[in-house]
C-alpha positions in Angstrom: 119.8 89.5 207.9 120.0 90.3 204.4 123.0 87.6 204.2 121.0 85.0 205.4 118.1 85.8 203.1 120.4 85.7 200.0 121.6 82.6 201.3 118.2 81.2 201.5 117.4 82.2 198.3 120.5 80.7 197.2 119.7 77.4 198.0 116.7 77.3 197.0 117.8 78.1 193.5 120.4 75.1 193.9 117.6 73.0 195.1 115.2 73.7 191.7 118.1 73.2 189.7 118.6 69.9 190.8 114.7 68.9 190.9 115.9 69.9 186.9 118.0 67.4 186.1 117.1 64.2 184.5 118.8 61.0 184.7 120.0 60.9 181.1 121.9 63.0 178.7 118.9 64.9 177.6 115.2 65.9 177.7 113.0 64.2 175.3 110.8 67.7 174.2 110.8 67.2 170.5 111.3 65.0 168.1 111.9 61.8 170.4 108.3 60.2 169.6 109.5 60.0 165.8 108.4 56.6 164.8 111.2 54.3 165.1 111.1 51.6 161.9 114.6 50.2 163.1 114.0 46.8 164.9 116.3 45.4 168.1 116.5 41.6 168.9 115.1 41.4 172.6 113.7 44.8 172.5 109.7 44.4 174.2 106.9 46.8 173.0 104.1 47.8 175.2 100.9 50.0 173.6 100.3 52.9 176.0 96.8 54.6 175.3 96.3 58.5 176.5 94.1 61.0 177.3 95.5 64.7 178.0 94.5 67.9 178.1 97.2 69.1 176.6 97.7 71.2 173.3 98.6 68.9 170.1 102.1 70.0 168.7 102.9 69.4 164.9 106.3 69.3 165.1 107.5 66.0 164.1 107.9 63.6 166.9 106.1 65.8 169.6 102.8 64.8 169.3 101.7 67.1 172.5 103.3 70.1 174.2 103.0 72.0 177.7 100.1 74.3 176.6 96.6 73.8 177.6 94.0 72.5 175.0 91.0 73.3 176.9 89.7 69.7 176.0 90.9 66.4 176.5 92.9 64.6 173.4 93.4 61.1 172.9 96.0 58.8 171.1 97.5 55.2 171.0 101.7 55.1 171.1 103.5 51.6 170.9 106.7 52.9 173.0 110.3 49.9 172.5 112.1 49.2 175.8 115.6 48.4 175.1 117.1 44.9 175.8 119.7 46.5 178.4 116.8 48.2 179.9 117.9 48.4 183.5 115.2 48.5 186.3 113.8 52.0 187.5 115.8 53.9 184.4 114.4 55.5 181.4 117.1 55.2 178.6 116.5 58.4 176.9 118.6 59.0 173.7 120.9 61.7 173.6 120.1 62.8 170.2 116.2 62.1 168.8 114.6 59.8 168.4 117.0 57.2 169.1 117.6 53.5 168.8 115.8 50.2 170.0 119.0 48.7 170.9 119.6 51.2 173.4 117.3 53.8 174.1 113.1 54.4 174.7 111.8 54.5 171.4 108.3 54.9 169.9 107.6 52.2 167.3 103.7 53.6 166.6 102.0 56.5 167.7 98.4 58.0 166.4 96.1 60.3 167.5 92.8 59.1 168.6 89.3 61.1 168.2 86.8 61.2 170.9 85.5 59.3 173.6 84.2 56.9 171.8 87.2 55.5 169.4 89.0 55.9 172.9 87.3 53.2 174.6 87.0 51.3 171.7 90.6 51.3 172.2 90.7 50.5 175.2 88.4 47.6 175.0 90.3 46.0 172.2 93.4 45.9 174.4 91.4 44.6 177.0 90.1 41.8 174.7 93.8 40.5 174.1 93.6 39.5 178.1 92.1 36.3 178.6 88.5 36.9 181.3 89.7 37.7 185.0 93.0 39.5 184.1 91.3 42.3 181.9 93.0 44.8 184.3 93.8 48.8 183.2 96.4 50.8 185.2 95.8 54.6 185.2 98.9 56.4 185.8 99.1 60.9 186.5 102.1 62.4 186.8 103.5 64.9 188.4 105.4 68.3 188.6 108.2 69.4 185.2 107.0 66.6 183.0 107.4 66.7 179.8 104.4 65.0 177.4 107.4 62.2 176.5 108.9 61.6 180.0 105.4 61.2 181.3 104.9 58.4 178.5 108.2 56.7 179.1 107.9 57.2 182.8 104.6 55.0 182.6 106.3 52.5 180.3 109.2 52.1 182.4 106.8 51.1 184.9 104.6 48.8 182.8 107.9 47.1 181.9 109.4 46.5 185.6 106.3 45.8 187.0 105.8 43.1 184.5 102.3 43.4 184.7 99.7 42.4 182.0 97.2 45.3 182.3 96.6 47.9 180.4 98.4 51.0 180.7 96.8 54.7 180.3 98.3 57.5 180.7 96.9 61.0 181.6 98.4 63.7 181.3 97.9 67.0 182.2 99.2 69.9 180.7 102.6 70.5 182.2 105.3 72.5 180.4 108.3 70.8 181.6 109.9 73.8 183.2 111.4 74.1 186.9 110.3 77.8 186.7 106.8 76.7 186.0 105.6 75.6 188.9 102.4 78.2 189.3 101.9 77.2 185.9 101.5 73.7 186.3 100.0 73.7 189.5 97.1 75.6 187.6 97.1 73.2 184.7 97.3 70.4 187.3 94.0 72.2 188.8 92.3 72.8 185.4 92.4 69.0 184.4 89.7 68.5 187.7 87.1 67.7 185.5 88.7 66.1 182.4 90.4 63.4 184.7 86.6 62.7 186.2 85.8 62.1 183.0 88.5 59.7 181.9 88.3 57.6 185.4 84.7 57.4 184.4 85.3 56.4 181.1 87.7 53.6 182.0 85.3 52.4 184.6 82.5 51.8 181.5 85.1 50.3 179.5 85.1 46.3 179.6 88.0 46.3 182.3 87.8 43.9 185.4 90.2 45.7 187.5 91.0 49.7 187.8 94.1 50.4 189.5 95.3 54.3 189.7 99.1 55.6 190.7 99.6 59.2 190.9 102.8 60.9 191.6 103.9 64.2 192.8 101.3 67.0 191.8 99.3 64.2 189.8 98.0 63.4 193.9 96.5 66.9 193.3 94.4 66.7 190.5 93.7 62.9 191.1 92.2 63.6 194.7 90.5 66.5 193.6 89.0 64.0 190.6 87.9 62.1 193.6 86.4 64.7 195.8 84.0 66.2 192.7 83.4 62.4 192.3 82.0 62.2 196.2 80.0 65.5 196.0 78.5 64.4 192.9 77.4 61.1 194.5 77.8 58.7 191.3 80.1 56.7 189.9 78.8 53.7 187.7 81.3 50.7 188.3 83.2 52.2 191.2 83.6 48.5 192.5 86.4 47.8 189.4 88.6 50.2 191.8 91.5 47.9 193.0 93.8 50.4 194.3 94.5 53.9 194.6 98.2 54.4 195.4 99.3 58.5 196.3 103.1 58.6 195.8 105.1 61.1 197.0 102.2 63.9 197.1 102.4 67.8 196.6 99.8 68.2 198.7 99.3 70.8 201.7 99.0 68.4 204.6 96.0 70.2 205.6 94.3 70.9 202.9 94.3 66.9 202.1 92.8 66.3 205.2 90.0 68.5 204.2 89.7 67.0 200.7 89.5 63.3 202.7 87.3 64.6 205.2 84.8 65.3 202.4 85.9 62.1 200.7 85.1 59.8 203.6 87.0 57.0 204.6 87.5 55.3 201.7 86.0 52.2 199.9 88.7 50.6 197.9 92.3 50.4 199.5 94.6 53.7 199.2 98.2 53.6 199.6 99.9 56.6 200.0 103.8 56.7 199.5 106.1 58.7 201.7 109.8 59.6 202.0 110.9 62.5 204.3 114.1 63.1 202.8 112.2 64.2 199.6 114.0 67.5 198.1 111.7 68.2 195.8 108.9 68.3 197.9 111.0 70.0 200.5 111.7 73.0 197.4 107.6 73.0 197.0 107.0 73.2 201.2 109.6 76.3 200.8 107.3 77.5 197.8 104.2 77.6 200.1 105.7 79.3 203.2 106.6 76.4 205.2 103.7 74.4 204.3 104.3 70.1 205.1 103.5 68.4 202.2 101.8 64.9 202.0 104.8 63.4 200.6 107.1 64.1 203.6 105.2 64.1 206.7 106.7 63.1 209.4 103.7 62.2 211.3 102.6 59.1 209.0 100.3 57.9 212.0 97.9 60.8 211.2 97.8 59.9 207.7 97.0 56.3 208.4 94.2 57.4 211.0 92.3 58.7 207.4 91.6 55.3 206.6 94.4 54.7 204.6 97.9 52.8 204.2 100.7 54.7 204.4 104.4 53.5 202.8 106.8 54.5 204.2 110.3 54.6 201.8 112.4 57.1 204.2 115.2 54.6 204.3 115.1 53.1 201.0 118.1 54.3 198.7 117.2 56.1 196.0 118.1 56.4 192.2 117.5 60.0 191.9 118.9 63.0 193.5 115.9 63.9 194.8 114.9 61.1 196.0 111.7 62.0 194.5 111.2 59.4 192.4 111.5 56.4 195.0 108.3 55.1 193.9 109.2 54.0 190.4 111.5 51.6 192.1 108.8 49.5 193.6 107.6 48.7 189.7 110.1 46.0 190.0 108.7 44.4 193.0 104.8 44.6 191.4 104.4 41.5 191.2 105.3 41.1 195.2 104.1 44.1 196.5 100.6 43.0 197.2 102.1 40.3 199.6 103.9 43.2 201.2 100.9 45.2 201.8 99.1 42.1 203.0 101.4 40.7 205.1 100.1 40.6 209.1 99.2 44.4 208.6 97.1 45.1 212.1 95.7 48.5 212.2 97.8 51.4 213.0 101.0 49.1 213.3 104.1 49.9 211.8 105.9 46.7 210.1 109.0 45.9 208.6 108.7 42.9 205.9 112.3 42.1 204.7 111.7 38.0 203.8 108.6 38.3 201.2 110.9 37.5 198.3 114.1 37.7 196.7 113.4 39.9 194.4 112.2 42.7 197.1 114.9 41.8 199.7 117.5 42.8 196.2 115.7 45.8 196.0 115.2 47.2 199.1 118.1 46.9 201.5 116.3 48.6 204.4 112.7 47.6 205.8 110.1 49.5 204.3 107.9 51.0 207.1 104.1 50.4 206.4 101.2 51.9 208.7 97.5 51.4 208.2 94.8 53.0 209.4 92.1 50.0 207.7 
């Protein structure tokens, strides 16, 4: 017996080790938002706006660390995606801050102060869109994210997308450590309130379109967002909500029917993204005693009976170990992924769409599975 719990224990260590390791030869904690004044033909700058509640860090090309501010901060960072930019990767530098040609690098980054100059911001981007494509795309990470990977996370996805809205980022305050996962499940929990805020103050901004895409923990704190949101009974402009999508989410299966059961069937379409061979989520169901998580269910018809539409990516090959990050993989296909999701979906029937493009058929060898509940 004591064997066999070792062994557990064992492989669970193996397991959080591995949710550890990036895809690149280092992790970006300081120094790697440095201002890059060094230009690269082909090289394609998007302006990422933020709003975190994490602590501002003075160290030269930090700009924010894993430590709770206890109020939300704000700032504006032009981040370079290299020429040879392949889809779904993040080309992190191996030694900071790097260079256009072949890494992430931040061309312009300053703080912003207070909600005001925020959606000022915001509304300036937003003026550089012609009328009826003044969209904004809120993105909330998840789990071990550093304040830089979270940035270049949401770039990459800007960039593969190909999209033309706006891109915020919030970020909560995560310290970027394996061994920190009580940590940032409480920081995750604390940023309830300052994430209300900053959907709200999106939503009174001069945007068309709201779109939101949280991943991993980020479901946490975004559906809790959500369900203060429903108690409170008000939200000015909630009709500028496109779509909500839920990918890969550390949630206890039961406890985010509860949270939807308060929520009510929703308004606006949700998409929750799936993979049951997710190892990072299988390390955080071990965490809480056997617990299913959102993000690997295995039951996706019960999800879908929420009101909801449920992706399942199960048998889609993924670029990660962990096969936790499947969802960044469908940037590429943004631009045909709403034909996917619209394409003879009837209610509670699972489809298979494999001839909706070339670009999707390149990306995803194996039918996605999708099941909705609308």
């Amino acid at each position: 017996m004591y064997y066999l719990r070792v062994w557990r224990q064992s492989a669970f260590v193996v397991t959080l080790v591995a949710l550890s390791v990036c895809g690149c030869a280092a992790r970006p904690e300081s120094g790697y938002l440095e201002p890059v004044t060094e230009t690269a033909p082909r090289a394609t700058n998007h302006a990422i706006l933020v709003a975190t509640t994490r602590e501002r860090d003075e160290r030269p090309g930090t700009l924010f660390n894993g430590e709770r501010s206890g109020s939300l901060n704000y700032a504006s960072i032009t981040v370079s995606v290299p020429p040879k930019h392949v889809p779904n990767n993040i080309e992190i530098a191996s030694k900071a801050p790097g260079t256009p040609e072949d890494d992430f690098v931040v061309r312009k980054a300053t703080y912003i102060n207070g909600d005001a100059a925020f959606i000022d911001a915001l509304n300036a981007q937003l003026a550089s869109r012609p009328p009826g494509r003044r969209q904004v795309v809120l993105f909330v990470h998840g789990f071990n994210t550093l304040f830089a990977e979270g940035l270049f996370r949401l770039t990459q996805i800007t960039h593969d997308s190909r999209t033309n809205a706006v891109p915020v980022l919030f970020t909560w305050a995560s310290r970027g450590k394996v061994s920190g996962y009580l940590y940032d499940t409480n920081s995750a929990t604390e940023a309830r309130d300052d994430l209300e805020h900053t959907i709200r103050l999106v939503l009174s901004s001069n945007a068309e379109e709201v779109n939101i895409l949280a991943h991993s923990m980020g479901n946490w704190v975004t559906v809790e967002a959500f369900r203060q949101i429903k108690i409170s009974g008000d939200l000015a402009n909630a009709d500028k909500i496109e779509n909500i999508y839920l990918a890969a989410p550390d949630i206890d299966l039961d406890v985010f029917k509860s949270q939807m059961h308060r929520i009510g069937r929703p308004e606006t379409n949700v998409y929750i993204i799936v993979s049951r061979d997710d190892r990072a989520l299988g390390a955080s169901r071990f965490i809480a005693g056997g617990q299913v998580r959102v993000g690997d269910a295995s039951n996706i018809q019960e999800l879908a009976d929420l009101g909801v539409t449920v992706i399942d990516l199960t048998e889609l090959k993924s670029d990660d170990a962990t096969n936790h990050d499947k969802f960044a993989q469908l940037a590429n296909v943004g631009p045909e992924l709403p034909i996917v999701l619209g394409k003879g979906l009837g209610a509670g029937t699972p489809q298979a769409p494999t001839t909706v493009g070339g670009t999707l058929g390149a990306i995803i060898g194996a039918p996605i599975r999708i099941v909705t509940g609308r």
